[in-house]
N, CA, C and O atoms as a Maestro MAE file, in Angstrom:
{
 s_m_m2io_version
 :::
 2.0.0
}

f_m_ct {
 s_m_title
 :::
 protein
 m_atom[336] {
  # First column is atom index #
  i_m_mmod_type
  r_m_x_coord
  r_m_y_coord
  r_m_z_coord
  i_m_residue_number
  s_m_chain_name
  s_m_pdb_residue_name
  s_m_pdb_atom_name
  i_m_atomic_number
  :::
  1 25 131.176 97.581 45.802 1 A "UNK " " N  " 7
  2 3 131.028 98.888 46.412 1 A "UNK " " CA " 6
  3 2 130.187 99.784 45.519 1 A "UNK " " C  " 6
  4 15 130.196 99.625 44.298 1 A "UNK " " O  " 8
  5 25 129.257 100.988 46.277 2 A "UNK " " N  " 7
  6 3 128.676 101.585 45.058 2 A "UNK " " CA " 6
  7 2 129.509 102.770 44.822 2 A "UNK " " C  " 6
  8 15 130.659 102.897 45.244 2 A "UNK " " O  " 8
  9 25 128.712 103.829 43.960 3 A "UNK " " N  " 7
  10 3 129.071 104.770 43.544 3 A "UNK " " CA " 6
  11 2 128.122 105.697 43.114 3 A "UNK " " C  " 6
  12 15 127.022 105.501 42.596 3 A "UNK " " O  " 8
  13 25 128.843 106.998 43.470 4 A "UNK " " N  " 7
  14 3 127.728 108.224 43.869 4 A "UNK " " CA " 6
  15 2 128.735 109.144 43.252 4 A "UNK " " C  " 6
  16 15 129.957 109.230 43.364 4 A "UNK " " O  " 8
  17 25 127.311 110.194 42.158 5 A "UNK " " N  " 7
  18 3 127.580 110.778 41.446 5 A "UNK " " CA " 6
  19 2 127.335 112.769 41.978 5 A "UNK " " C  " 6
  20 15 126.188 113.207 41.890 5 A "UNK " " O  " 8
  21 25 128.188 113.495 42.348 6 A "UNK " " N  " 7
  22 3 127.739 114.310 43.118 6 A "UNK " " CA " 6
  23 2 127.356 115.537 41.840 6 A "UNK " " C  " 6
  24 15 128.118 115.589 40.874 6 A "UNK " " O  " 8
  25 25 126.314 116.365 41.898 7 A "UNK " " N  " 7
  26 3 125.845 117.178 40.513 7 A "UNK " " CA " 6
  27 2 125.989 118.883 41.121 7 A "UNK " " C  " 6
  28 15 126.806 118.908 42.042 7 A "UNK " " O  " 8
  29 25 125.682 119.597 40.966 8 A "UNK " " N  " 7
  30 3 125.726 121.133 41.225 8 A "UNK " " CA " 6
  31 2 126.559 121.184 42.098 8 A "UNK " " C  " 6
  32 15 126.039 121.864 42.983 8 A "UNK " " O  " 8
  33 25 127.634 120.859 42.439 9 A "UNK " " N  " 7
  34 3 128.483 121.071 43.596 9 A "UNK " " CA " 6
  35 2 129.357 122.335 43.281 9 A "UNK " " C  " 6
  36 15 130.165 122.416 42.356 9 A "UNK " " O  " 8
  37 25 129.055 123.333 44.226 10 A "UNK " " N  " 7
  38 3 129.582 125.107 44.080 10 A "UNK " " CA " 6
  39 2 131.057 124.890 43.544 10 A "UNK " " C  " 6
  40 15 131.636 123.910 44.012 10 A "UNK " " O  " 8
  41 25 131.621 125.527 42.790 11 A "UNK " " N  " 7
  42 3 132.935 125.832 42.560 11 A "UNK " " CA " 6
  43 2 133.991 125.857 43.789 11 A "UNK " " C  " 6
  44 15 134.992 125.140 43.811 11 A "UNK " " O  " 8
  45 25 133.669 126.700 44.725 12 A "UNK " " N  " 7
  46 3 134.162 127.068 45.811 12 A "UNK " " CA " 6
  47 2 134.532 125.717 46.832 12 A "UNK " " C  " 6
  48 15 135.608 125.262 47.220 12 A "UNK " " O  " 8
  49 25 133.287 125.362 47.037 13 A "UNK " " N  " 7
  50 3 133.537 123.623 47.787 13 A "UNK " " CA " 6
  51 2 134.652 122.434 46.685 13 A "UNK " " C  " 6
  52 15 135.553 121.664 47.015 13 A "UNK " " O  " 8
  53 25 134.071 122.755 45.369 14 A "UNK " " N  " 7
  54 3 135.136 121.874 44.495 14 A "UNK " " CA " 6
  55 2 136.579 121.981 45.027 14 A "UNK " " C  " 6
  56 15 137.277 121.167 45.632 14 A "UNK " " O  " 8
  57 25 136.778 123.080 44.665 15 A "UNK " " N  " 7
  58 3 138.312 123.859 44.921 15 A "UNK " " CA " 6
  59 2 138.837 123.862 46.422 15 A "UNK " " C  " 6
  60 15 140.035 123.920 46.700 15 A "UNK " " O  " 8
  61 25 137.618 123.779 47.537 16 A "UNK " " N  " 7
  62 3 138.450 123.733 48.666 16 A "UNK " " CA " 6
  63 2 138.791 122.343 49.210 16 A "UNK " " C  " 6
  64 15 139.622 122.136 50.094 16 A "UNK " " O  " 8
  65 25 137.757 121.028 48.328 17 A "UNK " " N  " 7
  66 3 137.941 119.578 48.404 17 A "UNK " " CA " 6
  67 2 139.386 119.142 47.873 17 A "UNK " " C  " 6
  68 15 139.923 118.200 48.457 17 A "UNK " " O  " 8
  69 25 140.042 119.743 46.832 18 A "UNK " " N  " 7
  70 3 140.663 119.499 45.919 18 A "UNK " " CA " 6
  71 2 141.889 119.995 46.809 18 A "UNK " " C  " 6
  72 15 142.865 119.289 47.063 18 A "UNK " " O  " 8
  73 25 141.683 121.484 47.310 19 A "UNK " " N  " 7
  74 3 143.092 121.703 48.147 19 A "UNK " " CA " 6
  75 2 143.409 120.897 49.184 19 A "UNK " " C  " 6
  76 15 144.590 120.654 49.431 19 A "UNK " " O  " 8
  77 25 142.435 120.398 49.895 20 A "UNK " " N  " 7
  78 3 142.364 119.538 51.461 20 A "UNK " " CA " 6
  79 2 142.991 118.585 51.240 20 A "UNK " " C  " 6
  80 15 143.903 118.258 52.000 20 A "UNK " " O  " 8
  81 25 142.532 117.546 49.627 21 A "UNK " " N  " 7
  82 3 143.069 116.487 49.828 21 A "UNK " " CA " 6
  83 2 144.558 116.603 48.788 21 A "UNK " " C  " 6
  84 15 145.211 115.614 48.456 21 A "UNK " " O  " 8
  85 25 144.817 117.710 48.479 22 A "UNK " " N  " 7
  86 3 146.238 117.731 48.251 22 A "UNK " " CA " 6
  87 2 147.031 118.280 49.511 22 A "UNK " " C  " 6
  88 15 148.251 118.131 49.576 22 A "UNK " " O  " 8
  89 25 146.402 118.837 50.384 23 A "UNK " " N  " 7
  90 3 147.592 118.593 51.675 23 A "UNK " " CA " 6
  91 2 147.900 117.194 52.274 23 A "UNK " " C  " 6
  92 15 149.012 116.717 52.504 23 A "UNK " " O  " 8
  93 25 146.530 116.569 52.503 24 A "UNK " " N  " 7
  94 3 146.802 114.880 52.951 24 A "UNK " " CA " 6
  95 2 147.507 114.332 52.035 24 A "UNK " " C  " 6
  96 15 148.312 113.480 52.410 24 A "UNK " " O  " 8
  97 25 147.430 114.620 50.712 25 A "UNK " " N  " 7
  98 3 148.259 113.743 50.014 25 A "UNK " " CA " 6
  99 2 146.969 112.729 49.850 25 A "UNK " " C  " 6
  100 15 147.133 111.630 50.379 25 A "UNK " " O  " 8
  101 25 145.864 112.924 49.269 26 A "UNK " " N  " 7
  102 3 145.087 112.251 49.047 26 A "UNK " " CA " 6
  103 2 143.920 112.704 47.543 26 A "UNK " " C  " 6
  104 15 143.338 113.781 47.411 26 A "UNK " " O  " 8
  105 25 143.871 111.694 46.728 27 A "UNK " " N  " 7
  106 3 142.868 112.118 45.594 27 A "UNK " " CA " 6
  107 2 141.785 113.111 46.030 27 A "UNK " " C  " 6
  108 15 141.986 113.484 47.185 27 A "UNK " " O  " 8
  109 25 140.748 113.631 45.490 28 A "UNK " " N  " 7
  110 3 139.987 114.559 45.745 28 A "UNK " " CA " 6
  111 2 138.694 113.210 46.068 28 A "UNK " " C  " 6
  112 15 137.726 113.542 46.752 28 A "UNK " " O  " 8
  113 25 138.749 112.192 45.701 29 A "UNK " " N  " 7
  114 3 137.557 111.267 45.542 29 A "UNK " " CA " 6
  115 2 137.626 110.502 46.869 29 A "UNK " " C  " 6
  116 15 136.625 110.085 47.451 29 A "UNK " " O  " 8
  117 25 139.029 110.332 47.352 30 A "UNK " " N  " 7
  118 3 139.209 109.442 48.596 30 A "UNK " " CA " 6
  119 2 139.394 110.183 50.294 30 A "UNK " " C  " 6
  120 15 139.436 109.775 51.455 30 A "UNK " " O  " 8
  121 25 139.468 111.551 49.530 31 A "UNK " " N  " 7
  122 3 138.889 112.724 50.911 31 A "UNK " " CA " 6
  123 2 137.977 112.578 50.760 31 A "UNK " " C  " 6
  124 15 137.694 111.872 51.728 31 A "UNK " " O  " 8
  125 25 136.736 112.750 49.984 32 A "UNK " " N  " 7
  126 3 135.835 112.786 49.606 32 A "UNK " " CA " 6
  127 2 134.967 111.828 50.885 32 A "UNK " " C  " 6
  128 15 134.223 112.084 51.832 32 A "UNK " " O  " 8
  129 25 135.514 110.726 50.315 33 A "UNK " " N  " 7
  130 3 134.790 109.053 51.351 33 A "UNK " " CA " 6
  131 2 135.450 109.441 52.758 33 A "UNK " " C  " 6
  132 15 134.717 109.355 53.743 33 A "UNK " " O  " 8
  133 25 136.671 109.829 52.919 34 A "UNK " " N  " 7
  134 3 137.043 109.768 54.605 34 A "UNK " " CA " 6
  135 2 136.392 110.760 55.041 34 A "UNK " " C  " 6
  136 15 136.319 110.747 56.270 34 A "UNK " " O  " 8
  137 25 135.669 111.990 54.341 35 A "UNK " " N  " 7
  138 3 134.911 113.085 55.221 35 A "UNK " " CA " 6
  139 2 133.398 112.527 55.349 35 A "UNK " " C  " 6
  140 15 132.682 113.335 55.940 35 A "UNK " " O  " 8
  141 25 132.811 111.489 54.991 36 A "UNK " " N  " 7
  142 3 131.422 110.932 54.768 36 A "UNK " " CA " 6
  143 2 132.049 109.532 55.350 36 A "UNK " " C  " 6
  144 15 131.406 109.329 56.380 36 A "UNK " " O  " 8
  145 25 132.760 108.735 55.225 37 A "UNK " " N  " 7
  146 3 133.568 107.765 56.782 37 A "UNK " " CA " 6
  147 2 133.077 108.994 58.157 37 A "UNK " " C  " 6
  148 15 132.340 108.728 59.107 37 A "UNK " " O  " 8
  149 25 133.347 109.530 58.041 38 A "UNK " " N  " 7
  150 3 133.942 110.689 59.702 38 A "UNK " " CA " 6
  151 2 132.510 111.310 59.761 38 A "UNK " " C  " 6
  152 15 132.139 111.602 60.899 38 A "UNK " " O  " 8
  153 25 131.830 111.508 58.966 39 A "UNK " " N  " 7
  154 3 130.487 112.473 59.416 39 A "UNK " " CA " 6
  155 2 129.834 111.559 59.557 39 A "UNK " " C  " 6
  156 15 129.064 111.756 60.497 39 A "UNK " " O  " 8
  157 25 129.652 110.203 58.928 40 A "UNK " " N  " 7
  158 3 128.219 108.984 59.240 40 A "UNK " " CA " 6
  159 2 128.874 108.620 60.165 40 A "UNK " " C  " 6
  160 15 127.952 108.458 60.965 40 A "UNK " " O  " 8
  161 25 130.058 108.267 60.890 41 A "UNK " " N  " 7
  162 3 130.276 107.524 61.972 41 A "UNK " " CA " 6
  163 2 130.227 108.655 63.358 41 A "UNK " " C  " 6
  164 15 130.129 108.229 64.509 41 A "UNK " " O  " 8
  165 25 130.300 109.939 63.077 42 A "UNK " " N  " 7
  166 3 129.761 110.681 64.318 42 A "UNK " " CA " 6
  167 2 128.029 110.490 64.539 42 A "UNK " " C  " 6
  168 15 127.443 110.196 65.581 42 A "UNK " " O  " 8
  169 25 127.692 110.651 63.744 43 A "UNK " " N  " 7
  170 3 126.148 111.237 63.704 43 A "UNK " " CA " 6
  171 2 125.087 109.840 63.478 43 A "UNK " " C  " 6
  172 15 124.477 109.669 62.422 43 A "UNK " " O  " 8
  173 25 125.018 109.154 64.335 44 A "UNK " " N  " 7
  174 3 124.437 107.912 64.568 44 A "UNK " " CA " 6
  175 2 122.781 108.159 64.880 44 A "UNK " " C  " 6
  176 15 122.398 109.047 65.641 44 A "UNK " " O  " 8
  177 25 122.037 107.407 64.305 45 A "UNK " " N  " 7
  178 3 120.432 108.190 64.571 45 A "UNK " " CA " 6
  179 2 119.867 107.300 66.077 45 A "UNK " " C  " 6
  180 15 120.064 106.142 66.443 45 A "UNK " " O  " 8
  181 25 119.140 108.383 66.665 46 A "UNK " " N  " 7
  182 3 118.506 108.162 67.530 46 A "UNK " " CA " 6
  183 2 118.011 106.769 67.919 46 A "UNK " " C  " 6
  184 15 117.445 106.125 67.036 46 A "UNK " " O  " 8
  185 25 118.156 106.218 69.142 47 A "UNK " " N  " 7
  186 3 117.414 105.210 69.210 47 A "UNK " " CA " 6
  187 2 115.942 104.951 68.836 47 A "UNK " " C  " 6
  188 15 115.480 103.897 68.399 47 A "UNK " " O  " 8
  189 25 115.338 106.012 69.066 48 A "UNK " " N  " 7
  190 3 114.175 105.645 69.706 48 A "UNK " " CA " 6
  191 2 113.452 107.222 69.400 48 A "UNK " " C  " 6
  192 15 114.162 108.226 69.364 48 A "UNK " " O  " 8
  193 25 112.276 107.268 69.234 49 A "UNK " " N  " 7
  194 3 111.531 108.601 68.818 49 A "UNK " " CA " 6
  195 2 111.584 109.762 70.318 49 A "UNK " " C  " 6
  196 15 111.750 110.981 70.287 49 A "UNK " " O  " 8
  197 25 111.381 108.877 71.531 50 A "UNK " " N  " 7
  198 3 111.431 109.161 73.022 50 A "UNK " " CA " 6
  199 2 112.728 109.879 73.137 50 A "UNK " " C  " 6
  200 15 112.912 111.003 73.604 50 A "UNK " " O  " 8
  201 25 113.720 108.938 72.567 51 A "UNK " " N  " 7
  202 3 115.122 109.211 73.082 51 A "UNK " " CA " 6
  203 2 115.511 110.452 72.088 51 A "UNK " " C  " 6
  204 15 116.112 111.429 72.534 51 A "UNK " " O  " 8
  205 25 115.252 110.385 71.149 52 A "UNK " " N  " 7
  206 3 115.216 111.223 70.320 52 A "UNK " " CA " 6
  207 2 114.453 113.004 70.931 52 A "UNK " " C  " 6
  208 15 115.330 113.860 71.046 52 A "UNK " " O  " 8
  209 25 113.756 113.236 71.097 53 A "UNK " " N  " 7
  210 3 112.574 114.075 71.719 53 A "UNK " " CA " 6
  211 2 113.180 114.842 72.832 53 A "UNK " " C  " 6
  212 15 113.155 116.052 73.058 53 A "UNK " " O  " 8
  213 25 114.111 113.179 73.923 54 A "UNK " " N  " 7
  214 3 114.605 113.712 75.241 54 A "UNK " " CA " 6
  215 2 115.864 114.742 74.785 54 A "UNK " " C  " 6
  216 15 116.044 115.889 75.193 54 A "UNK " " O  " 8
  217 25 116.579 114.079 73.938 55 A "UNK " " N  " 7
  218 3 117.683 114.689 73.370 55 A "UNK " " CA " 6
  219 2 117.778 116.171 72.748 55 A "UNK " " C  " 6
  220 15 118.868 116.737 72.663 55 A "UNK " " O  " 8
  221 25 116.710 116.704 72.364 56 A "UNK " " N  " 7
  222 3 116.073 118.260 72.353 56 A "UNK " " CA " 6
  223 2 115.603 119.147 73.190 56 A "UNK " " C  " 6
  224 15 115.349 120.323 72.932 56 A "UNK " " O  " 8
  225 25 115.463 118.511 74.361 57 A "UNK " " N  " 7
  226 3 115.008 118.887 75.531 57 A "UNK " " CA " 6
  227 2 116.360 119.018 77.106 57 A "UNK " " C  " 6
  228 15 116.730 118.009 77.707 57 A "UNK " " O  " 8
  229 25 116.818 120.345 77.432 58 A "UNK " " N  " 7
  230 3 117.674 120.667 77.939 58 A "UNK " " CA " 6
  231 2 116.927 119.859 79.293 58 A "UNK " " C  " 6
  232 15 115.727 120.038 79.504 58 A "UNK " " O  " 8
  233 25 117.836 118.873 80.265 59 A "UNK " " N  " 7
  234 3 117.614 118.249 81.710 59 A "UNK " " CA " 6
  235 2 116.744 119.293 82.318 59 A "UNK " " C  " 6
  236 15 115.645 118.797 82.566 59 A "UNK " " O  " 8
  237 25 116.823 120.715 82.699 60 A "UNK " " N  " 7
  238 3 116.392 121.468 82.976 60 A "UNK " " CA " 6
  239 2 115.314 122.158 82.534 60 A "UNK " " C  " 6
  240 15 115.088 123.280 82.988 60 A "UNK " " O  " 8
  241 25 114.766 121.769 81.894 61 A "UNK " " N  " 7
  242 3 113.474 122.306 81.160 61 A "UNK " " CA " 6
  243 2 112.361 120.922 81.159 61 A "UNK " " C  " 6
  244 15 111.213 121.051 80.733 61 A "UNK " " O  " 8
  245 25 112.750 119.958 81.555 62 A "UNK " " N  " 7
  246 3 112.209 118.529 81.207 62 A "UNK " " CA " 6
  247 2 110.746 118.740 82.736 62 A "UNK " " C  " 6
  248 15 110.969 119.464 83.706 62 A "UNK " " O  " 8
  249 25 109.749 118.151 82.613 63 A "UNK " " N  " 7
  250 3 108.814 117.950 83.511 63 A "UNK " " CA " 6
  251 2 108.446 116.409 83.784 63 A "UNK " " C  " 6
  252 15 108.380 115.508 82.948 63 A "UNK " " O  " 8
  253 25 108.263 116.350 84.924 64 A "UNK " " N  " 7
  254 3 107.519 114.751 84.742 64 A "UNK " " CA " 6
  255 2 105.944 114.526 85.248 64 A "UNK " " C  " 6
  256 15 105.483 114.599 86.387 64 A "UNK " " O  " 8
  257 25 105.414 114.282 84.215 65 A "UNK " " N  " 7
  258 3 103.993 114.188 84.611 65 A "UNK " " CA " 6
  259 2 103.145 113.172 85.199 65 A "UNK " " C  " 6
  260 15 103.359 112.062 84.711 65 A "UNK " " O  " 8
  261 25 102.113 113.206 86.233 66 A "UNK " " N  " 7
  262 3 101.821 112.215 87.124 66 A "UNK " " CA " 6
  263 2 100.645 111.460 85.877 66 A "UNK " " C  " 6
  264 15 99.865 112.219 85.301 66 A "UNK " " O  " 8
  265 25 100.636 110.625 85.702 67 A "UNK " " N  " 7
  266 3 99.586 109.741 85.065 67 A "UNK " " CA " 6
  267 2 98.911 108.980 86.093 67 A "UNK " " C  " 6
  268 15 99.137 108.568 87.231 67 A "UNK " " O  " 8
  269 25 97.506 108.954 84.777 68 A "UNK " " N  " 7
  270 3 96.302 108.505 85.952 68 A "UNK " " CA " 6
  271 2 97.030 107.570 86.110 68 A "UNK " " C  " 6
  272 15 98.177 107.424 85.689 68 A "UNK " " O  " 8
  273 25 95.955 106.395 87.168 69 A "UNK " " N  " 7
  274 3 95.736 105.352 87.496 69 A "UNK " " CA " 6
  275 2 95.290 104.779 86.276 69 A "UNK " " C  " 6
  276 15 94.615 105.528 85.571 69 A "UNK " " O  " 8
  277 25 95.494 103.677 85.875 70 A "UNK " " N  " 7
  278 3 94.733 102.598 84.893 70 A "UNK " " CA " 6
  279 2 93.706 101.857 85.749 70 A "UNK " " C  " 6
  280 15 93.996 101.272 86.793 70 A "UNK " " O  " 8
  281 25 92.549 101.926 85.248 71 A "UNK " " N  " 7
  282 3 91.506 100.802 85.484 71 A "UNK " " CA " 6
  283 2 91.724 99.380 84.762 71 A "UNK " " C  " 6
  284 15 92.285 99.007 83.732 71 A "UNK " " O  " 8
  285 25 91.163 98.901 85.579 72 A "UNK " " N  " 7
  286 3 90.667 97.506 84.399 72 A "UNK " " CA " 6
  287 2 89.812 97.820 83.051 72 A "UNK " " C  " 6
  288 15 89.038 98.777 83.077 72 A "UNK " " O  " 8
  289 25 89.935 97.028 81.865 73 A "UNK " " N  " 7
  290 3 89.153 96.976 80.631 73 A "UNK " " CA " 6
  291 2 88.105 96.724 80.992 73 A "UNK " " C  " 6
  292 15 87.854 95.965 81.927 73 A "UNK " " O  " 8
  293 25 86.962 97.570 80.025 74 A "UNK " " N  " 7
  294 3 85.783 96.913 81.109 74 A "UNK " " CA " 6
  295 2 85.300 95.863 79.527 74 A "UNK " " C  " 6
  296 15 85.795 95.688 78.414 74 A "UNK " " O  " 8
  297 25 84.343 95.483 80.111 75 A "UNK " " N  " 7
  298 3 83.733 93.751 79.182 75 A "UNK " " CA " 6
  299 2 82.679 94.543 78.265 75 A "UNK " " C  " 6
  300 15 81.763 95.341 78.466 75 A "UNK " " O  " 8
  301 25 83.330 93.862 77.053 76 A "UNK " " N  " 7
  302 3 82.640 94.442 75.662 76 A "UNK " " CA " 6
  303 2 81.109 94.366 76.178 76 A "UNK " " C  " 6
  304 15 81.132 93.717 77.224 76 A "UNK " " O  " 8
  305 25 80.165 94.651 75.958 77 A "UNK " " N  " 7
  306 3 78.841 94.723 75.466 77 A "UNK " " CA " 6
  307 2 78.428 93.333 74.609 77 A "UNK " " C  " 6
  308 15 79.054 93.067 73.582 77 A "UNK " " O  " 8
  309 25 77.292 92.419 75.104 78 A "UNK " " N  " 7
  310 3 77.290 91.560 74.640 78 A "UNK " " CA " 6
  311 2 75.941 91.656 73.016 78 A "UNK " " C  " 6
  312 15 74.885 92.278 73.140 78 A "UNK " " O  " 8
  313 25 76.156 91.244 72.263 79 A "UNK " " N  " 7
  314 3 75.426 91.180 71.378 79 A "UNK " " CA " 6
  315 2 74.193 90.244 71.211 79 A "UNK " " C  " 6
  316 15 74.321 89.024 71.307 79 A "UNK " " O  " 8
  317 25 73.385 90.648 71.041 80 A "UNK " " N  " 7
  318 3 72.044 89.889 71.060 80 A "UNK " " CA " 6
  319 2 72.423 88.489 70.131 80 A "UNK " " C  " 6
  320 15 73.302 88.461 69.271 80 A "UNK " " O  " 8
  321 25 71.664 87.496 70.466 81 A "UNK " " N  " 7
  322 3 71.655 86.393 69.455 81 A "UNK " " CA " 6
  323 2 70.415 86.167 69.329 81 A "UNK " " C  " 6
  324 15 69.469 86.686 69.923 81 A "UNK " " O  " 8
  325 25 70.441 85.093 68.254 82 A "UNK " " N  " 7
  326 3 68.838 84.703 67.260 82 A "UNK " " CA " 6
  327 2 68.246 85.834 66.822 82 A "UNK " " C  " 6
  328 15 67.098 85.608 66.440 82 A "UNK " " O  " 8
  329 25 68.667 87.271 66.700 83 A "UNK " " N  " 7
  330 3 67.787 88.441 66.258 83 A "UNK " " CA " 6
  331 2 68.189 88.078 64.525 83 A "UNK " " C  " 6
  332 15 69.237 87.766 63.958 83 A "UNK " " O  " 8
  333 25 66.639 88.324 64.022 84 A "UNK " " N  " 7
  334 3 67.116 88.457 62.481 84 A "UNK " " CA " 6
  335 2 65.880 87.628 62.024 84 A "UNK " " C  " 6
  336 15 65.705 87.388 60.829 84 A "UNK " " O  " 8
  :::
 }
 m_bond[335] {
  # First column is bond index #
  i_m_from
  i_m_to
  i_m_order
  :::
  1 1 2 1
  2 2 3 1
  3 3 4 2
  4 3 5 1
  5 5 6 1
  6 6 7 1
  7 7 8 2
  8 7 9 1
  9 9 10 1
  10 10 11 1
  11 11 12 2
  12 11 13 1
  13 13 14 1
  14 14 15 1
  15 15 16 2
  16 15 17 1
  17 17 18 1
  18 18 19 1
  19 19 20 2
  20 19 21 1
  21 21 22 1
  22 22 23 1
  23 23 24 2
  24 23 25 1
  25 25 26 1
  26 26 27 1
  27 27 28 2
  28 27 29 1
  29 29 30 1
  30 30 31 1
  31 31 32 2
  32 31 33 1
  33 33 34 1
  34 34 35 1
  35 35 36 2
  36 35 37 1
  37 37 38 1
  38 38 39 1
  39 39 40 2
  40 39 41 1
  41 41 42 1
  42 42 43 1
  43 43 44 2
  44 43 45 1
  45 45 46 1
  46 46 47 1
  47 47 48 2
  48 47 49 1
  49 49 50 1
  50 50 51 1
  51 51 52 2
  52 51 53 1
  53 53 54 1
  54 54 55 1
  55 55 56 2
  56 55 57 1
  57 57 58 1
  58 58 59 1
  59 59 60 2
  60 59 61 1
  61 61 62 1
  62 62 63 1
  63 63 64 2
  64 63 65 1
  65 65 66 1
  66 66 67 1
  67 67 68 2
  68 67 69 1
  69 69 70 1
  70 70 71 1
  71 71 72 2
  72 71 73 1
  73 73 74 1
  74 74 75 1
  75 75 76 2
  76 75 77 1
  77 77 78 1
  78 78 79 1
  79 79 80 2
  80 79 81 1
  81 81 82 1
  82 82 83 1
  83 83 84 2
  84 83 85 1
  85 85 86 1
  86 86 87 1
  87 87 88 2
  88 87 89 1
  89 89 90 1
  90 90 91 1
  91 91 92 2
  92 91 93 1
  93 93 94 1
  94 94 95 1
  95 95 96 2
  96 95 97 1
  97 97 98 1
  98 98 99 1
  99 99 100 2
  100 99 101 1
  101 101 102 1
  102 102 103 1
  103 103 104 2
  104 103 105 1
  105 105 106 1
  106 106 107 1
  107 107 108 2
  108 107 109 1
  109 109 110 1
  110 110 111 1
  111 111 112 2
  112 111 113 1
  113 113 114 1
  114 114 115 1
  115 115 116 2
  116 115 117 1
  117 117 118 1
  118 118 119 1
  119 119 120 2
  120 119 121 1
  121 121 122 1
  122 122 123 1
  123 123 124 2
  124 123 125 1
  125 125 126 1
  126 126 127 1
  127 127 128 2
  128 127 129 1
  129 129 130 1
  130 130 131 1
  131 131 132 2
  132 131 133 1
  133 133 134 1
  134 134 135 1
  135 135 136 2
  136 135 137 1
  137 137 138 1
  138 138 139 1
  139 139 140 2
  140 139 141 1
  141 141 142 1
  142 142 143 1
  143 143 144 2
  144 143 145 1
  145 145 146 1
  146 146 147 1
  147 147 148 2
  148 147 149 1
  149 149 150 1
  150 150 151 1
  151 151 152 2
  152 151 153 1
  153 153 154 1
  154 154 155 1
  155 155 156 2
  156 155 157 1
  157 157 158 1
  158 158 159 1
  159 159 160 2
  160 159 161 1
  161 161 162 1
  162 162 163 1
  163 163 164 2
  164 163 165 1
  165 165 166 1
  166 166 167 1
  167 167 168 2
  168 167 169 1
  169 169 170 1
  170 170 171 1
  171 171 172 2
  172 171 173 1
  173 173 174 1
  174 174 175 1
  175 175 176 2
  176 175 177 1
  177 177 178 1
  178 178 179 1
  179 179 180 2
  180 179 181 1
  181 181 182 1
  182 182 183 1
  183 183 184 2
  184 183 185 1
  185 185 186 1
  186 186 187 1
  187 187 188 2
  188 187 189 1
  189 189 190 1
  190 190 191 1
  191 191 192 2
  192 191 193 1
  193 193 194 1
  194 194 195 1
  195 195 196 2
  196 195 197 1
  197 197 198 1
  198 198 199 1
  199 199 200 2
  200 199 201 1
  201 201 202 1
  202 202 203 1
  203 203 204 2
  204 203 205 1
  205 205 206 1
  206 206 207 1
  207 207 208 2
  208 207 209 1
  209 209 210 1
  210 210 211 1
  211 211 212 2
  212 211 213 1
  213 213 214 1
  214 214 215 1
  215 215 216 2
  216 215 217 1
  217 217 218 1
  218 218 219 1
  219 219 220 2
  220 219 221 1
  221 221 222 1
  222 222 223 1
  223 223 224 2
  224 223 225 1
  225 225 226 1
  226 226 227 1
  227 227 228 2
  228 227 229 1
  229 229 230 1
  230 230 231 1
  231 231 232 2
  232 231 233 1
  233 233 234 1
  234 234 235 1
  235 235 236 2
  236 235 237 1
  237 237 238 1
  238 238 239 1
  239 239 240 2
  240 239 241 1
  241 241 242 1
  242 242 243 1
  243 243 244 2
  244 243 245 1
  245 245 246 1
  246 246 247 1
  247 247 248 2
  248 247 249 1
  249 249 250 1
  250 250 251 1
  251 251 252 2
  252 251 253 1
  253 253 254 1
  254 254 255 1
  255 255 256 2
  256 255 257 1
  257 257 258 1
  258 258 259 1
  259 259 260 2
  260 259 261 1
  261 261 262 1
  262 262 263 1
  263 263 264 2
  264 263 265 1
  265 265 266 1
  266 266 267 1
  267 267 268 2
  268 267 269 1
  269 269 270 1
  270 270 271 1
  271 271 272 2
  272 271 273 1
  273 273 274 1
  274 274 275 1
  275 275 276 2
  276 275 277 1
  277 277 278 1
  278 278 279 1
  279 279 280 2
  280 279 281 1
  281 281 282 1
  282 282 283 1
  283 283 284 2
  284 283 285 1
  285 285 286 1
  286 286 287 1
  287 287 288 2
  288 287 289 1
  289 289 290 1
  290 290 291 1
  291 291 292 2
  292 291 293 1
  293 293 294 1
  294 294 295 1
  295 295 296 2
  296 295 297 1
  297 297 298 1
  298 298 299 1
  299 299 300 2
  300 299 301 1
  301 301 302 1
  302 302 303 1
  303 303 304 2
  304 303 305 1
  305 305 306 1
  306 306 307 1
  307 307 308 2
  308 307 309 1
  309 309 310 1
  310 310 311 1
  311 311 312 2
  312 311 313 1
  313 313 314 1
  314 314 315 1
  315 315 316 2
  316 315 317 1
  317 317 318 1
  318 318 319 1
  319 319 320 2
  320 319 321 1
  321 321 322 1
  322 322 323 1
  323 323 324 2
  324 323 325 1
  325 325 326 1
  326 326 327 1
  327 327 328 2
  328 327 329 1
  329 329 330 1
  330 330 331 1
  331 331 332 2
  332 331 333 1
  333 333 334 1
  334 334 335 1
  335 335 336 2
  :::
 }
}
């Protein structure tokens, strides 16, 4: 397992970590992991950059836009031979 070293952490957050996990009845280090358990397992990243994008965008504000038609590719340009 690893281990993570937390640095400038406010007094105020120290002290209110420290009270929380003396109500659970829990070290200050093992609240610590069940509040970072509970926040990475809510907050799951986006599938997809699209899905992501749609997800900022209220149903009601969303548009759908008509796109052209696609043509066919047209045929490269042929290059001369024996020049040189």
């Amino acid at each position: 397992m690893a281990s993570i070293t937390i640095r400038n952490l406010d007094d105020d957050i120290k002290q209110r970590l420290r009270v929380r996990a003396a109500e659970r009845g829990h070290s200050m280090e093992e609240e610590a992991r069940d509040i970072l358990r509970r926040v990475m397992a809510e907050s799951a990243p986006p599938r997809n950059l699209a899905a992501s994008i749609r997800a900022r965008i209220p149903p009601g504000d969303r548009i759908d836009l008509d796109l052209p038609v696609r043509e066919p590719m047209r045929q490269p340009k042929q290059l001369g031979k024996g020049r040189g």
